[in-house]
C-alpha positions as CSV (number, residue, x, y, z in Angstrom):
1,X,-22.6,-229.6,54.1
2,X,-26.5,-230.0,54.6
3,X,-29.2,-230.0,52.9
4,X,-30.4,-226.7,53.5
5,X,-27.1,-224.7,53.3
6,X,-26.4,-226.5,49.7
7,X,-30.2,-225.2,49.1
8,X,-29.1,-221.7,49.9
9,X,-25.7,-221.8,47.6
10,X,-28.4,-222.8,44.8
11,X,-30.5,-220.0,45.2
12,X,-27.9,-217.7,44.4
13,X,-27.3,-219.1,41.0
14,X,-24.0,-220.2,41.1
15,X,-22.9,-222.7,39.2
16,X,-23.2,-226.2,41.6
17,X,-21.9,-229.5,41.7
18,X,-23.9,-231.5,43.8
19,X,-22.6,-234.9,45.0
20,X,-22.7,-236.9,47.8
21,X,-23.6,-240.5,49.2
22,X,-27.0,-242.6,48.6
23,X,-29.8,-241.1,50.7
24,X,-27.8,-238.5,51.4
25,X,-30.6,-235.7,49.5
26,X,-29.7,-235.0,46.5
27,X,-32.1,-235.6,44.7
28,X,-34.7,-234.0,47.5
29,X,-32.4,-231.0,47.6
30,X,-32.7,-230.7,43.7
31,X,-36.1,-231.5,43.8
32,X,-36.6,-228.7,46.6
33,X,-34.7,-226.3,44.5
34,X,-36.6,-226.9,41.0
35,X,-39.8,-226.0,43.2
36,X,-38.2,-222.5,44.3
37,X,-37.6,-221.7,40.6
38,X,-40.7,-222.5,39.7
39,X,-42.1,-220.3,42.3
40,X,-40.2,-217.8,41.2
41,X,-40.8,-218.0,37.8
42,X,-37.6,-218.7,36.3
43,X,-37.0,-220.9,33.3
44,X,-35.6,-224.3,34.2
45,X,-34.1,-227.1,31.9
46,X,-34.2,-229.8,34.2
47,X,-31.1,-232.4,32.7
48,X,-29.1,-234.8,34.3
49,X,-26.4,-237.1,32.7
50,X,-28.1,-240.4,32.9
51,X,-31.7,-241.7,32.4
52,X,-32.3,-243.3,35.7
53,X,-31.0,-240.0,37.3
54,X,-33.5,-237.7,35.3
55,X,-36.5,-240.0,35.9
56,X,-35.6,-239.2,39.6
57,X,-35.9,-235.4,39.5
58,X,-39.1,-235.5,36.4
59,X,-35.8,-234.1,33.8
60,X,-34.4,-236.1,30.2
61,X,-31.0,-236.3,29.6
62,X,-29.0,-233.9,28.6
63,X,-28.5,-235.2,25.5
64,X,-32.7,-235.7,24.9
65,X,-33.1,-232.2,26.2
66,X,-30.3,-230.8,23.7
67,X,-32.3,-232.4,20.9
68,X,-28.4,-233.7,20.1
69,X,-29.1,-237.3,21.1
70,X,-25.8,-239.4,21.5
71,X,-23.6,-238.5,18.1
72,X,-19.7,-239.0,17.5
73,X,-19.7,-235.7,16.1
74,X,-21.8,-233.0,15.3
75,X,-22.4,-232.4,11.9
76,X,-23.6,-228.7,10.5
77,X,-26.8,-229.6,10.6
78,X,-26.9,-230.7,14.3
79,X,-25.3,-227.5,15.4
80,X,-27.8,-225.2,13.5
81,X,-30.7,-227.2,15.1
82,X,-28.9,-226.3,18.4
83,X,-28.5,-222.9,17.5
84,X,-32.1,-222.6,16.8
85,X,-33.2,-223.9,20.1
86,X,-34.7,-221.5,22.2
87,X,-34.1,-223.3,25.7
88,X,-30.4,-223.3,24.9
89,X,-29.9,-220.0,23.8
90,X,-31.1,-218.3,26.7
């Protein structure tokens, strides 16, 4: 698939999984597409599953973003914090 066809499937807010080889334009795709949302005004968490990843698109970790950190479990507390986060309750 291309860039711009993958672009497209984004913008119709579907959930995507987005892989493909180094260089390939990912990350310029996603890039490209956190610009559209932003010119259209729509809230975006920008995540990604590691730290080098997120540096690459200006996002945090999931687990940063969450406010969860890296836990075995998730104790009472933990999921009252998450309930009382605004980003993740929209």
């Amino acid at each position: 698939m291309r860039q711009e066809s993958a672009l497209e499937i984004l913008k119709t807010g579907v959930n995507v999984f987005l892989t493909g080889a180094p260089g390939s334009g990912k990350t310029h795709t996603i890039d490209r597409y956190i610009r559209w949302l932003q010119d259209h005004r729509v809230g975006v968490g920008i995540t990604a599953s590691t730290g080098i990843a997120a540096t690459h698109i200006g996002g945090l970790t999931i687990h940063s973003w969450s406010g969860v950190g890296i836990r075995d479990r998730l104790s009472n507390r933990d999921l009252k914090t998450l309930t009382g986060n605004d980003a993740l309750a929209e």
